[in-house]
Phi, psi and omega in degrees: 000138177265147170312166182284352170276330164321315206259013192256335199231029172289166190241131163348271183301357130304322165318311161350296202264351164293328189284289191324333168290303170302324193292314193265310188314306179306344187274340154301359205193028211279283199312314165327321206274328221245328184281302195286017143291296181302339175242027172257282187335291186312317193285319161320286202289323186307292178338289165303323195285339164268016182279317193278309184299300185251359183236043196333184153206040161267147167311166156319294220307309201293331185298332199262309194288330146331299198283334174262353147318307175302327197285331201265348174304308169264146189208106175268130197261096166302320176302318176286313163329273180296341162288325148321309157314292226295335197269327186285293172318307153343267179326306161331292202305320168306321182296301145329335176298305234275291196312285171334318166260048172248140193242150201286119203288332190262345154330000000 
């Protein structure tokens, strides 16, 4: 290996055979490199998800504005609501009518 003062006095065409070195070595060590990625990730994702999971870390304060958010978000309309059945049954019942009164073709 050359010192770090060496590599201060490289030539262009020398660079060539430093990228060809780094090149093989990474092509040699691909998988190694590629597994400790994949249990780096992983070690990650376990973290956070028990992070989220067993330490929560919203406030009173963010929980209440949470919770009065939801209540104000839905708001059931009865009236629209059974008119909606009533239009859906409706339709059944047409759909069932149109079927009955068809008549069978291969008699």
């Amino acid at each position: 290996m050359t010192p770090i003062k060496d590599l201060k006095n490289i030539k262009i065409n020398e660079l060539g055979k430093y990228f060809k070195k780094s090149g093989n070595f990474l092509a040699k060590k691909i998988r190694w490199i590629m597994v400790l990625l994949v249990l780096i990730e992983a070690g990650y994702g376990i973290y956070l998800w028990y992070s989220y999971v067993y330490n929560p870390t919203w406030s009173e304060a963010r929980k209440q504005a949470y919770i009065n958010s939801q209540e104000n978000a839905t708001v059931f309309n009865k009236n629209e609501f059974d008119t909606v059945i009533t239009r859906t049954q409706e339709r059944d019942n047409a759909y069932r009518s149109n079927v009955a009164t068809v008549t069978d073709v291969f008699k």
